[in-house]
N, C-alpha and C positions, 0 to 999 in steps of 0.2 A: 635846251639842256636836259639831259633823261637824270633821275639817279639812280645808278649806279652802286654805291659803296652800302645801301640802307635797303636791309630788303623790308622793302610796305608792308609791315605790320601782321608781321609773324609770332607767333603767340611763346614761341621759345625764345626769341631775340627779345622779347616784351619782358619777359621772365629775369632772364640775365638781368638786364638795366634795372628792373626792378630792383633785384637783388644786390648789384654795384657789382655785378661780375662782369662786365662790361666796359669798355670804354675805348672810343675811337682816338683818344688820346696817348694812347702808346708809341713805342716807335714801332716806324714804318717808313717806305716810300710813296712819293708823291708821282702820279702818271697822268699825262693827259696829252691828247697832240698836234702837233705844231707847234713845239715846245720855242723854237728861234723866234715867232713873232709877238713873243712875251717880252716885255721890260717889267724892273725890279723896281720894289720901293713906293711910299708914299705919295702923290702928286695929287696938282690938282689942273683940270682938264677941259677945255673947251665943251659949252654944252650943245655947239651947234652938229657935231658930228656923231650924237649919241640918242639914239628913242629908245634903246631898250640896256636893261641891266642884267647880266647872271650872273652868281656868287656861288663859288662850289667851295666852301670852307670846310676845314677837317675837326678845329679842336678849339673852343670860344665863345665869345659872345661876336652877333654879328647887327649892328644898329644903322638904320636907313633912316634917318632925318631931314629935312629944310630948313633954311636960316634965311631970314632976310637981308642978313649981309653978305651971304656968299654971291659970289659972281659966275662962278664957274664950279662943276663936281669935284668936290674933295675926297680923295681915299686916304684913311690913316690906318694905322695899327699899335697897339700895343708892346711895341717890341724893342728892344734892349738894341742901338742904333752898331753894338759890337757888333751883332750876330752876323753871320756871313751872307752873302747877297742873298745864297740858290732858297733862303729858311725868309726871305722877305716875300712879300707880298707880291704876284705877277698879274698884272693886266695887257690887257690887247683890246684894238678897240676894231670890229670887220662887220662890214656890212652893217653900220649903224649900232650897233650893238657892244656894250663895256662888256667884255667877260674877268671875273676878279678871280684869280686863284689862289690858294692857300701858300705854294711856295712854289720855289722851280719846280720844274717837272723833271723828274729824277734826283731829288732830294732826297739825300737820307734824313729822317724826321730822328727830333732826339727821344728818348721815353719821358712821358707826360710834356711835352712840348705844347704849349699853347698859348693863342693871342687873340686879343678881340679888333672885328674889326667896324670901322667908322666912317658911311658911306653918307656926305652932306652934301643934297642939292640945293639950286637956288630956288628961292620961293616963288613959283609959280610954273616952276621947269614941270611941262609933264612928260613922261614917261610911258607910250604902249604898253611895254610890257617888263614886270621885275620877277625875277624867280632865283630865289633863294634857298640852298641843299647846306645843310648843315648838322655833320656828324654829329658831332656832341659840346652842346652850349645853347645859348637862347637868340632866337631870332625877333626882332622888333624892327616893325615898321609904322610911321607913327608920320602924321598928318603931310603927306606928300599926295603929288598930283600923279596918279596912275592909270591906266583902263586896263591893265591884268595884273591880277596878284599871284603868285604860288609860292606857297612861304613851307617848309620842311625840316625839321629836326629831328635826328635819332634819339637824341638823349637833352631834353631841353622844350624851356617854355615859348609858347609861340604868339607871340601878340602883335596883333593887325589893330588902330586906334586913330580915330581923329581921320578920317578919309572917307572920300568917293569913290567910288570902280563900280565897272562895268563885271567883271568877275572876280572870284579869292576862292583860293585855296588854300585852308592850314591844316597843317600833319605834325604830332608829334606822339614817338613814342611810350614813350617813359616821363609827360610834363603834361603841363595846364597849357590848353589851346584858348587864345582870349581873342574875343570881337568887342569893342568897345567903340560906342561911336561911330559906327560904321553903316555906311549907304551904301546897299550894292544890287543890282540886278538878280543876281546869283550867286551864291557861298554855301561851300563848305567848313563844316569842321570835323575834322576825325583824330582819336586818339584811342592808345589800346587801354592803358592803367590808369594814367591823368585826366584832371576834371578838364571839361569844355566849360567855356563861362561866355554868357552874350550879354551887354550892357546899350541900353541905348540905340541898337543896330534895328536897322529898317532893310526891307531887302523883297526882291517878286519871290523869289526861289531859294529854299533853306533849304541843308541837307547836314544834319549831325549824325556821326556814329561813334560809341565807344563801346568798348569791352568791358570791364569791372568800373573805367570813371563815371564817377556822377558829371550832371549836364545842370545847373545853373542857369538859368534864363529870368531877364529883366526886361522884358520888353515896355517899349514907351506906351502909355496909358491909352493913347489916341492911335495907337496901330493895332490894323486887325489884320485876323490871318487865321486858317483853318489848320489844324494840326491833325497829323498822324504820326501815331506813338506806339512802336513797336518793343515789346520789352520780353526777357529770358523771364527773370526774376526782378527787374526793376518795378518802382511804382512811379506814378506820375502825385506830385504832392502841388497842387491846384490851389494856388491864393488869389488867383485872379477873377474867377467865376467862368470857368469854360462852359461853354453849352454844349451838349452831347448831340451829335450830329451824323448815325448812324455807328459807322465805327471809326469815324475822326471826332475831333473837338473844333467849335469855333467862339472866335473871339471880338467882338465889335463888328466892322463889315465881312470879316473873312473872307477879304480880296488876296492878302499872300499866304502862299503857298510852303506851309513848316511839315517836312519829314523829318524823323528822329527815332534811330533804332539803336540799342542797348541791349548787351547780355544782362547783363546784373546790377547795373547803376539807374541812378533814382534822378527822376526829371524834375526840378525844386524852379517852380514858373510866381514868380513874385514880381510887383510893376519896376521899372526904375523911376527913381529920387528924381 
C-alpha cells in the first residue's frame, strides 16, 4: 500500500494541522481500484486465508486488537446502520492480504463524515505484515502477533504497545508517536510537531526524528545502547548517566544502536518504572 493522500511530512501541511486549518474530514470522494472486488459492511472472516492487513482509512480512530475469544478477524465500525451501503466499510481479501477501505470507491463523503474503525484478531493469529494510512484520527495497535508494522496518521496520535516485530514504522503529523512495551529488531519514530514517547521498548536499531516535538525516552534500567543525538536547538536532559563516547553517548553495554535527530525539541532520557 503507498500513501498517497498524506504528503510525509511537509512543514506547511505540519503548519495547517497545527493550526486546525486542516482536516481530512471534510467532504470528498473516495478513489481506489478494483472497486467491483469490494464487499460492504462489517464481518467477520476466516483467519486461514489472510497473512497480511492494509487499512487506508480517511476520517477516525483506527484500533488493531486480539481477544481470546475471538475465532476468526472481526471488522466493525462506528456507523449509524441507516447510512447507505457505498459510506460503509469495504474490504477485499487477494493474494492473502485483507485490504479495509474507508468507503466505496466513488463515494461521495459527507462534510465532517467520520467513523472509527475496529480490527479484532484471534489471540495468537500472526500476521507478516500490517500497514496502516490514516488521514485524520489515531491509530493503535496494541498486543498482537506481527513481523512488519507501518502505522501512519496525518492528523492524529500513533501508538504501537504490548508487541513483538521484526520491524515498525510510526509517522504522524500533527500527534504524539508512542512505543510502549515494544520488542523490535528495528523501529522508527517520526513526527513534525508532536512528542515521540518510548516506554519499556527494547530494539537492535532506533531511529527518531522530529521537528519542534520533544522525544521522551524510558528506557528499561538493564538495556544498553549507544546513542547519537543530533539537535538544531534541542538539548539532550540526561537522568540516566550517559557516558560520553566521542561524539555519541553510551549506556550499560551499548550493544543497541539509538539515532535521534531534532530541530528544536529536547531529548528528556529518564529509566522506566
Amino acid at each position: 500500500m503507498k500513501f498517497k493522500r498524506i504528503a510525509i511530512f511537509s512543514a506547511a501541511l505540519a503548519a495547517a494541522l497545527s493550526a486546525g486549518l486542516f482536516s481530512a474530514c471534510g467532504s470528498g470522494y473516495e478513489s481506489y481500484d478494483d472497486p467491483g472486488l469490494y464487499n460492504a459492511g462489517s464481518v467477520d472472516l476466516s483467519v486461514m486465508n489472510i497473512d497480511s492487513i492494509e487499512v487506508d482509512w480517511r476520517c477516525g480512530a483506527v484500533s488493531v486488537k486480539n481477544s481470546a475469544e475471538a475465532e476468526r478477524i472481526l471488522l466493525s465500525e462506528t456507523i449509524d446502520q441507516g447510512n447507505a451501503e457505498d459510506l460503509k466499510l469495504h474490504y477485499y481479501i487477494g493474494g492473502r492480504v485483507l485490504k479495509i477501505k474507508f468507503a466505496a470507491s466513488g463515494a461521495s463523503l459527507p462534510k465532517d463524515f467520520s467513523k472509527d474503525l475496529f480490527v479484532t484478531l484471534p489471540a495468537g493469529k500472526f500476521l507478516n505484515e500490517l500497514e496502516i494510512e490514516n488521514d485524520s484520527g489515531d491509530v493503535s495497535v496494541e498486543g498482537v502477533s506481527i513481523g512488519t508494522v507501518s502505522l501512519e496518521s496525518g492528523s492524529g496520535n500513533v501508538l504501537l504497545s504490548n508487541i513483538s516485530i521484526s520491524k515498525g514504522e510510526l509517522k504522524t503529523q500533527a500527534g504524539q508517536v508512542s512505543a510502549k512495551n515494544v520488542t523490535a529488531s528495528e523501529l522508527s519514530l517520526e513526527t513534525v510537531s508532536g512528542k515521540a514517547y518510548l516506554e519499556g521498548t527494547s530494539f537492535t536499531e532506533l531511529d527518531v526524528e522530529t521537528k519542534s516535538g520533544q522525544i521522551e525516552w524510558h528506557p528499561l534500567v538493564n538495556f544498553g545502547f549507544t546513542l547519537s543525538f543530533r539537535a538544531g536547538g534541542g538539548n539532550l536532559i540526561d537522568h540516566l548517566g550517559l557516558l560520553p563516547s566521542g561524539e555519541n553517548y553510551v549506556y550499560g553495554d551499548g550493544f543497541a544502536r539509538a539515532e535521534v535527530e531534532t530541530s528544536s525539541g529536547d531529548l528528556y532520557l529518564t529509566a522506566a518504572d
